[in-house]
Structure formats: C-alpha cells, structure tokens
N, C-alpha and C positions, 0 to 999 in steps of 0.2 A: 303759586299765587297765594294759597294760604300763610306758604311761610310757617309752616308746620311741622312737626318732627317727621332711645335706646334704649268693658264691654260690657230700664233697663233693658233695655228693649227688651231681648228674647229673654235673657236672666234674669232681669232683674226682682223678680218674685221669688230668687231662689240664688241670692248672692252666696259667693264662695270668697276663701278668708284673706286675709289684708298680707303685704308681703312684709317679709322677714321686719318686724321691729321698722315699719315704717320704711321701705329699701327706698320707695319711690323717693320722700325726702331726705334720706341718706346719699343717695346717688346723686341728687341736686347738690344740698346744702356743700359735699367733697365738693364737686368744682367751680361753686361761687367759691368758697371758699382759697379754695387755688387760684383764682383769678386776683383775688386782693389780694394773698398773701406772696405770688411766685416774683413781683418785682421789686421783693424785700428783702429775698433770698440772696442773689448774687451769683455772681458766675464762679465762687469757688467751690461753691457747694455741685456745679454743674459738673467739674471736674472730675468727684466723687463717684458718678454715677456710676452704674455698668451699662455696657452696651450688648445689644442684641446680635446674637450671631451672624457670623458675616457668612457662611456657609453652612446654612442649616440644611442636611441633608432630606430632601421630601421624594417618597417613591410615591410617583404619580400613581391615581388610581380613583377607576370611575364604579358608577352601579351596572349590577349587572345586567345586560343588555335583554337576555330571552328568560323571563321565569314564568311562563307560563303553565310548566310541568311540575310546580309546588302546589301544596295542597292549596294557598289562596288563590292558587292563578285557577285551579282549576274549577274551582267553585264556584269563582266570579267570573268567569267566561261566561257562560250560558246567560247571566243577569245581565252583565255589557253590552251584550249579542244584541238585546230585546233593543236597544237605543244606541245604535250605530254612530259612532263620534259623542257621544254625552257623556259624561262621568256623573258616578253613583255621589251621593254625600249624604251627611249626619251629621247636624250641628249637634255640638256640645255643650250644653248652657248649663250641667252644674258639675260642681267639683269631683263628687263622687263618681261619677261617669266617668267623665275627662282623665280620672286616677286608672278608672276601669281601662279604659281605651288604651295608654299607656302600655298595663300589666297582658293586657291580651295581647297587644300588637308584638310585643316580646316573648311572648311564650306561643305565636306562631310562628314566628320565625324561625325560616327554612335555612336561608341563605343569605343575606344581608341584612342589616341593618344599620342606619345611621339617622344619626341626633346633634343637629343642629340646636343650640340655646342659647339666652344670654345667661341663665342663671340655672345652676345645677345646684340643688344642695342635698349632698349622701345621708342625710336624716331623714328620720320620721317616715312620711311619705316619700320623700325619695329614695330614703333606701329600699324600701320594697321595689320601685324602678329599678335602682342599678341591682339589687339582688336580680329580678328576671331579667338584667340584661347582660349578668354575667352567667347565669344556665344558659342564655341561649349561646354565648361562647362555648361552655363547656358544650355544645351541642354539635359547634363544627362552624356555627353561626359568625362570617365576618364582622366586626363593629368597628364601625366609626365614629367618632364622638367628639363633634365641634364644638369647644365652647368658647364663649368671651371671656376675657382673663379679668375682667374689672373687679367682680365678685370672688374669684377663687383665691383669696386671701386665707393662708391657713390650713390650706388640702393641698400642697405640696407633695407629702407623702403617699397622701388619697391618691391622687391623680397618676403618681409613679406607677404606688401598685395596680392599679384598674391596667394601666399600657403596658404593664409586665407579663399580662396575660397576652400569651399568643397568639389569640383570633381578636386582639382588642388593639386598634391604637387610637390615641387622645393626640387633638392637637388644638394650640391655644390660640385665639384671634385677637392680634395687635394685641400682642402680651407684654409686660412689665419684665426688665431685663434684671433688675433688681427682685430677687426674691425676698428678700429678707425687708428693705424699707422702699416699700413702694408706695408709702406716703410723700417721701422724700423723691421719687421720681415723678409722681404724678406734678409736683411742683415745678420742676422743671422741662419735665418733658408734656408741659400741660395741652399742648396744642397739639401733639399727637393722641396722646392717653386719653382725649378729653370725646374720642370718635369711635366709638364701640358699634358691635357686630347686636342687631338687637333679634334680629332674625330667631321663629321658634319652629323647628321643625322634626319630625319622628317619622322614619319612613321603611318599610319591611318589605322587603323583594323584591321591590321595585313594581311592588301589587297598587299598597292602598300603605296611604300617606297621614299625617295629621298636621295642621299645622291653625296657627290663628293666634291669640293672646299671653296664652299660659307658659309661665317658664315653668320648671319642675321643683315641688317645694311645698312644703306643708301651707304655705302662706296662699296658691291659688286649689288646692283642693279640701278647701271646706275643714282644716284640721286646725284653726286657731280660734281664739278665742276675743282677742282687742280687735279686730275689726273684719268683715264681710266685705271683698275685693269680688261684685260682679265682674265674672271674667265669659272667655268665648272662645271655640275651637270649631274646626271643624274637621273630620272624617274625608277622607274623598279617595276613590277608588277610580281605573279607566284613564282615560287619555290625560287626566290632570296630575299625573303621580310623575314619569318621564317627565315633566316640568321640574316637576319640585325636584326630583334627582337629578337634572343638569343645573341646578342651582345652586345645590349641595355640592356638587363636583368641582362645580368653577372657585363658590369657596377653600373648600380643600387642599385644591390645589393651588390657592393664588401663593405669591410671594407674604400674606401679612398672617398666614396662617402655619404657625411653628410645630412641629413634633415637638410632644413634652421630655423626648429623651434629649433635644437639644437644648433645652432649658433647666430642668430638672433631671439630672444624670441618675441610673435608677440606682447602682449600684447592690452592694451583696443585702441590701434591708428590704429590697422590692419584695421577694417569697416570702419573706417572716410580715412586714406588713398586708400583705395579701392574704394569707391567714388570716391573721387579726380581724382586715377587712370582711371576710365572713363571718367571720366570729357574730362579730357584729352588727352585719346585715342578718345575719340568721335568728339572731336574739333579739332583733325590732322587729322581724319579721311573724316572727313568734307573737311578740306580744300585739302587734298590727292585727293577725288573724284573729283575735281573740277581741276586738273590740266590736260593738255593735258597727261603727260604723263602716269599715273593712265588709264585715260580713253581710251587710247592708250590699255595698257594689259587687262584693260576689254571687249574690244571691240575685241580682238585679236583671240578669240576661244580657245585657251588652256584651261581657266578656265571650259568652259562650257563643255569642252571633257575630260576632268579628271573626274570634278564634275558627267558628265553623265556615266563615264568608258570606252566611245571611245575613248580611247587614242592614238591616231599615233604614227608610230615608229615602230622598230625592231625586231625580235625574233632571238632568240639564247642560249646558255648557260650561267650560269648569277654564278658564285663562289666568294662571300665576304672574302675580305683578312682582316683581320683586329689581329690589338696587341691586348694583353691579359691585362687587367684593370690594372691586379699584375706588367705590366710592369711599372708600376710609384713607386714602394718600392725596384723593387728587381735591381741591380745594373747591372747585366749581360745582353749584348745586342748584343750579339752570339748565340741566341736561335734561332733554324733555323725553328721557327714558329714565327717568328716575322714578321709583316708587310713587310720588308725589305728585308729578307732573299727569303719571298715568293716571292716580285718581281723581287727580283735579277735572282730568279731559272726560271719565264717567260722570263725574258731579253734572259737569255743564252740559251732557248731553239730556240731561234732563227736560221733560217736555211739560208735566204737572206738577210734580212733591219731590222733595228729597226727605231724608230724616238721616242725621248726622250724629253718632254718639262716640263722643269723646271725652276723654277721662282728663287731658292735658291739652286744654281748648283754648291756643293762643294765636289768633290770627293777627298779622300787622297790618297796616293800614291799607295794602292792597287787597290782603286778602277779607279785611271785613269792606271795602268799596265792591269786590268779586261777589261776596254774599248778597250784598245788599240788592247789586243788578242782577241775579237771579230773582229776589224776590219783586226788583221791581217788572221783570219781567213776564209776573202770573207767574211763579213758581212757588209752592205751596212751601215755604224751608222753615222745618223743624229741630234746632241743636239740642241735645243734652249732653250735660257736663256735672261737675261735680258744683255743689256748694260749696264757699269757703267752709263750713261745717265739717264737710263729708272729705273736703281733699285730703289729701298726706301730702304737698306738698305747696305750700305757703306761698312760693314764690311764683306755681303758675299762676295761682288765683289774682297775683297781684298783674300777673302779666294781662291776664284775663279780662278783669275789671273795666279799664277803662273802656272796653269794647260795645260794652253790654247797649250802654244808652242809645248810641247809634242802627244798631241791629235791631233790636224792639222797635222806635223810630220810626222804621224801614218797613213794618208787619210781620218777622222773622220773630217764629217763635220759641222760644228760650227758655228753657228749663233746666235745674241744678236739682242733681239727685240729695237727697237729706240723709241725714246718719240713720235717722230711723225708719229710713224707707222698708227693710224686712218688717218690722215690727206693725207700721202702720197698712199691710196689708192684710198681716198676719189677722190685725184685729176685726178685719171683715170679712175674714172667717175664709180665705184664698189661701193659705200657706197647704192646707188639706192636697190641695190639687196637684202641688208637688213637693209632697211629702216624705217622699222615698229619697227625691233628691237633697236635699235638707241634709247638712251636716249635724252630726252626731254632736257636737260643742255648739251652744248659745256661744252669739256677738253680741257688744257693746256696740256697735258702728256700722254703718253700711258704706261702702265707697266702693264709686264707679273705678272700673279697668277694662271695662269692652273695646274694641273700635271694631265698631262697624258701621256702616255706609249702605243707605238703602236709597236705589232713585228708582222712582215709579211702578216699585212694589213690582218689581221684573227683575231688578240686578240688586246681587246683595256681594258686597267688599267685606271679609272677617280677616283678621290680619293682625300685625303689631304697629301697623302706622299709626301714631298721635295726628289731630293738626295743631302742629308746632312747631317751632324752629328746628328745636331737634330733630326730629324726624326729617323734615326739609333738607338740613344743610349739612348735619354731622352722624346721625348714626344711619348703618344699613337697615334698611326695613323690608316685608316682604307680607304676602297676603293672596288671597284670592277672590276673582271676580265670579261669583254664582249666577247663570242667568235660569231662573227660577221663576217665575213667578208665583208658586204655588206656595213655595218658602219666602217669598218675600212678602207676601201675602200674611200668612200664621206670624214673620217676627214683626212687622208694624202693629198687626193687632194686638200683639201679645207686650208689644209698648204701651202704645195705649193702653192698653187696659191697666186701669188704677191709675195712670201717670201722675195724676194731682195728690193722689194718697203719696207715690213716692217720693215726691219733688216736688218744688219751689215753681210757679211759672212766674216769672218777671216781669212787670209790666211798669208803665211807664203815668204818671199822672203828672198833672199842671196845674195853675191855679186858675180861676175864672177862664183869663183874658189869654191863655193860653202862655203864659209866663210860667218859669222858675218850674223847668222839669224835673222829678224826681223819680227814682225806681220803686217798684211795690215789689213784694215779694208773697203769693195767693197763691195755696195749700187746702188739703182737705185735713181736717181734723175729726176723729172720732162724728165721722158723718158732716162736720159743719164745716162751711169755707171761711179764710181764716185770712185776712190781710194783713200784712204785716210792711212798715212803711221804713222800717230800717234793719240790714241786713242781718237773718238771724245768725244769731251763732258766734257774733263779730261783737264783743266788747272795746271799751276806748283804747285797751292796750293792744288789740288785734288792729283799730282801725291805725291805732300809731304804727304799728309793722309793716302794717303792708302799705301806708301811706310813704315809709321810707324804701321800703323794695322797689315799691312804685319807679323813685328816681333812681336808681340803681342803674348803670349800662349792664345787664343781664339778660335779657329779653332774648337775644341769639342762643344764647343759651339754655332756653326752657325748653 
C-alpha cells in the first residue's frame, strides 16, 4: 500500500559517503531515460541484440548445513545457549565499522562464504573486501558471489578472473546479454533490465550474517569526499542467519541467476589477469593500511570481536523478510509475501508511534490515505526523508512533493534531512561522541540512505527496502525484523536527538481565515529556530524541473 520500492535516526550524527558519482541519480536518470528514448529506437535495432543463454549450465548448491565445529560456531554456542531461540545482533551505523565487519567476517571464514549485492566495486575499499575474500579462498574457504549486473559495466575481466579461482564462483542476476553495448540493450530490453536484484547480504559459515543498506564501495564506507550517504547494517548471529542462507540459496539457484563462465568465457587471460588482479589488490591494500582511516577501524576492536565471536550487542527475535528471486520475471507486486506487503502488515500493527526513515519517500495515493489513517487513528507517525537539498535523485523529490501538504494536514510529522546535517551537529560540540567513527575525509553534503522502520520502540526493520514504487513492484528487496526493544529504544533516541539541528520539520501555515495553505520549512540554526517559508535549497530553475518531472508518467518508476 505504500507503493514503494533497487538509513538519522541511528547514523545520522555520523553519516557515511555518498555513492559512486551520484549512483542513486545515475541509476534513475538511465531508465527515465530509456523509457523516452526506447520507442524511438525501432525494432531493427532489436534485432541486433544478443541473447541470453538458452542452457546455462548451474551446479545447484546450498550453505552448509552443520558448522557448529568452526571456530565461530564454537564461540557463539555458549552466547546463543544463554537466549534460546533469539538471535545475537549489532547494528552498524558508521562506515568504518561496517568496512570492519566485512574484513573480519572474511578473514574468519572457516568454510563458507557468500555475498549477495547489488553493487560491488574492486576499488578503494573494496578492494581490501575482495583482497580478504580471495585469502579466505586461498584458505580452502568456498565463495559465492551474487551480484546484480546493472552496475558491473567494465569488470568483465574482473569478474572472469575472481571465478577463475577454484574455491570462487560469480554469478550475475538478470544480466545484460550483450557485453559490450548494454546501453543498447537496456533500450530495448528495457522492461526486463529495468528489475534488479537490490538485495545486500554477507554471510560466513552459516554462523553470523550481515545484511541491511550497504552495497560494497568506497561511496557507503566513509571513504569520499562530495557527499555523506547515512547508511545501516546490521550484524546478526543464531537462528536468523539459516534465514538469510535459504535466501541466498533460492537466489542462486533460481533460473535469472547466470554463472559468469556462461556469459563471460574465461579463457587462457583468466591466470594472467588474476595476477594482475593481486597485483592490485595488494598495492591498495598496502596503501589502505597506511591511512589513518583503515588504521582507525583496525584499531577499533570490532574486527577482533567478530573474528574472536565476542560480539557485542543485542538479543532478541530476529525474522528475515525478504522478495522471492521469481519476483524479477513475474509482473504481479500484490503478493502479500512480498518484502513490502510484510512490512506494511508490521507498520499497521502499530498500537502508539511509528518512525519511518526513508531515503526514496514516494508514497501514492493510497499509500499516503494508509498514512494518514494511522495517524488518524492515535498513531504517533514520524517520516524522515531527504530534502530536495540533501537528495541525489531529483526525480524522487518531485515524486515526493506533492505528498507532503496532505501528510502534515493529517498531524504526520515530516522531516527532510539537510546537506549540512553532519556539520550542524558538529557545531554543538556532539561529533566528539562519535568520533572514532567519523571518516577520515571531510564531506560537502550529507544525504540520507537508511531504511529503517521502527513501530513502538519494540520492533525495528534495517534492510534495503525504500517506500517506493521501486521497491514495491520492480526490484527484489530484503531486510530484517528486530524485536528489541532495548534497541529500539537507543535508535529513536538517538533520532531524536538533534533532529531539528539535522533537518527541516515541515509544517504547514494558512492565512487568518484559514485559507491558502502553505508549507514552512523550521530548522535549528547555530542555536536559533529558523523558519523558512519557501523550500530551501530549491532555486526558480530547480522549482522549473521538478515542476516538469512533476508531469512526467515516471512515478512507477522511482
């Protein structure tokens, strides 16, 4: 019912960096633009295409069933033991950690591993990932390595040599058949390509799991500099990990997930570029250890508490929500096992408060009348989203927009995080408190990328679902449901606290006689509250674009 989609509350005092050159609007702006441009093309350019293998051979293959006799099983028994049926967890709320979590959870690894993502990228920070996740192969360590093809433009050969390694195979989800002009297929083949795998998940022995916000990439662990992407993950060990590995398995193995050797044939350059490939994982890796920041998360103890199984953090019930693989062929996005539907049915099991944070906030018309009869029903409903300031992508905000007047209206209170939300907390003297986690590079920007979902400070949703069309109807998503309230408890607070230093609260004014509604937009400023009665950040050439986005048929597509 939100009609929603391929994370400051807990983070947001301690946002992590913007994705690659803006991916969020790059990702968008490709398939509006494929949508204008694909019925201009013609059917002879269809011709042209290549197609996807008609007999891609895939050796089925699940996680392993017993590892209790590895060093994390063994460590985390006696912790499990203490809370019978609960699962341990550790949210993740800055980048440096989140990197950390990664590098340890790979360099324990005994016997499995597999990585689910929509976005891999072998730099920077991620090379130091796929660097430990190719010792843990050299260890004996199985990998598995699911990725979405939408992004892997270019690592062709990457990707060959990573599945050339013998404890390694890669395989690509609803991949582009055309290697070489997959601009040119995404044009025509726009209504398949347009359905990606957004799912993000890291899992090791089938011990203890990660999963929540973060793709892999310099852009969510605190290593850029144009903008601050609050992001969110979470840790989880115990009965919610077999979740998340029969999730992984079912993608794996479904029909839209291809072995790269049937795509990409590895032939006699796989060894010589596998080389290389250390080469140069070895030589970032080098210079990675040598920065304060690196040495920062090594130095930090996460690593060495996952790695050892003491892992801090929570217990509770731990339920993996996640879409069904099939949801990328089959058209229907009313199946009330879909990602979406299950967290609609948590939202509305709501008895006092929700608190709703979302980075790509597009609800349609039923899903803001759903909002509304929560709050008319004494439900306390709190959204945060991005400012048009703060987005990277133009086109939710326009989708966004009109929503707002009705939702405030309603008593629904509505908040849009600012670009300078770091900076403005910074200045009342709070950045101190988490200061370790703080990436090593100054931002220009701060922008939202959480999704998480809190109803009645007892259950908490961290995941990759948007509310947005997208998430709703076209990409797979996945997440989990925390019931906590101890943690749900610290990340409301930890919202609140400062909210109006980070963000915009919305509010709504009229003249006398209760005529001619308008929006405010009321901020704290260096101590002072700060009303503002037209939208900051939004000059006449901004309100011109998004006044034309506005009419735009796009909306299914945000």
């Amino acid at each position: 019912m939100f009609q929603t989609h391929s994370h400051v509350p807990f983070d947001a005092r301690r946002p992590v960096a913007a994705a690659r050159a803006g991916a969020g609007w790059c990702r968008r702006a490709t398939r509006l633009a494929a949508i204008a441009l694909a019925g201009l093309i013609g059917t002879a350019v269809l011709g042209g295409c290549a197609s996807l293998p008609a007999q891609a051979e895939r050796t089925p293959s699940t996680a392993p069933a017993n590892t209790s006799d590895t060093p994390l099983g063994k460590v985390l028994a006696p912790r499990l033991a203490k809370r019978p049926g609960e699962s341990l967890f550790y949210p993740l709320q800055s980048g440096p950690d989140a990197l950390a979590a990664r590098l340890a959870m790979a360099r324990a690894a005994q016997r499995s591993l597999d990585l689910q993502t929509y976005i891999f990228e072998p730099t920077g920070t991620g090379a130091a990932v796929l660097g430990d996740i190719l010792d843990a192969a050299d260890r004996g360590v199985r990998v598995r390595m699911l990725l979405d093809d939408l992004h892997t433009g270019g690592l062709d050969k990457v990707l060959s040599a990573i599945d050339s390694h013998p404890n390694i195979e890669v395989r690509l989800f609803n991949p582009f058949a055309n290697r070489s002009l997959r601009w040119l297929e995404l044009l025509v083949s726009f209504n398949r390509l347009d359905r990606r795998m957004h799912n993000k998940t890291m899992t090791v022995d089938n011990q203890i799991t990660l999963l929540g916000g973060r793709n892999v990439g310099d852009a969510y662990f605190s290593a850029r500099t144009d903008m601050d992407f609050s992001d969110l993950d979470v840790l989880v060990a115990g009965p919610a990990v077999p979740q998340v590995s029969a999730v992984f398995d079912e993608y794996w193995n479904d029909a839209s997930s291809y072995p790269v050797v049937a795509l990409i044939p590895a032939g006699k350059e796989a060894p010589v570029e596998m080389r290389s490939l250390r080469k140069r994982l070895e030589a970032r890796g080098d210079q990675a250890v040598a920065s304060p920041y690196v040495q920062e998360l090594l130095d930090s103890g996460l690593a060495r508490g996952i790695e050892s199984g003491h892992m801090p953090g929570y217990y509770g019930k731990a339920v993996v929500v996640s879409d069904k693989a099939a949801k990328i062929t089959h058209q229907t996005h009313d199946d009330p096992g879909h990602a979406t539907a299950r967290l609609e049915k948590m939202i509305s099991s709501a008895q006092k408060e929700v608190l709703l944070i979302s980075p790509y906030f597009v609800p349609d018309d039923d899903g803001e009348a759903w909002l509304i009869a929560l709050a008319r029903r004494g439900i306390r409903v709190r959204i945060l989203t991005n400012s048009f300031a703060a987005t990277d992508v133009s086109p939710v905000h326009a989708g966004y927009a009109p929503h707002r007047q009705a939702l405030v209206a309603a008593g629904i209170e509505l908040y849009e995080l600012k670009p300078s939300a770091y900076a403005e907390l910074a200045n009342r003297g709070k950045a101190a408190r988490g200061s370790r986690s703080r990436a090593w590079l100054s931002s220009s920007r701060a922008s939202l990328h959480a999704k998480n979902y809190i109803v009645d400070r007892r259950l908490v949703f961290i995941g990759s679902l948007n509310m947005d069309p997208r998430s709703a109807k076209l990409n797979t998503e996945m997440g989990v449901v925390l019931d906590s309230p101890t943690l749900a408890e610290r990340m409301t607070r930890s919202t609140e606290d400062g909210l109006l230093d980070m963000a915009y609260r919305v509010g709504l004014q009229t003249d006398g006689d209760g005529s001619n509604p308008r929006l405010t937009w009321t901020t704290r400023e260096q101590g002072q509250l700060v009303v503002y009665d037209r939208e900051p950040g939004m000059g006449p050439l901004q309100h011109l674009g998004i006044g034309v986005l506005r009419v735009l048929p796009i909306k299914e597509k945000l």
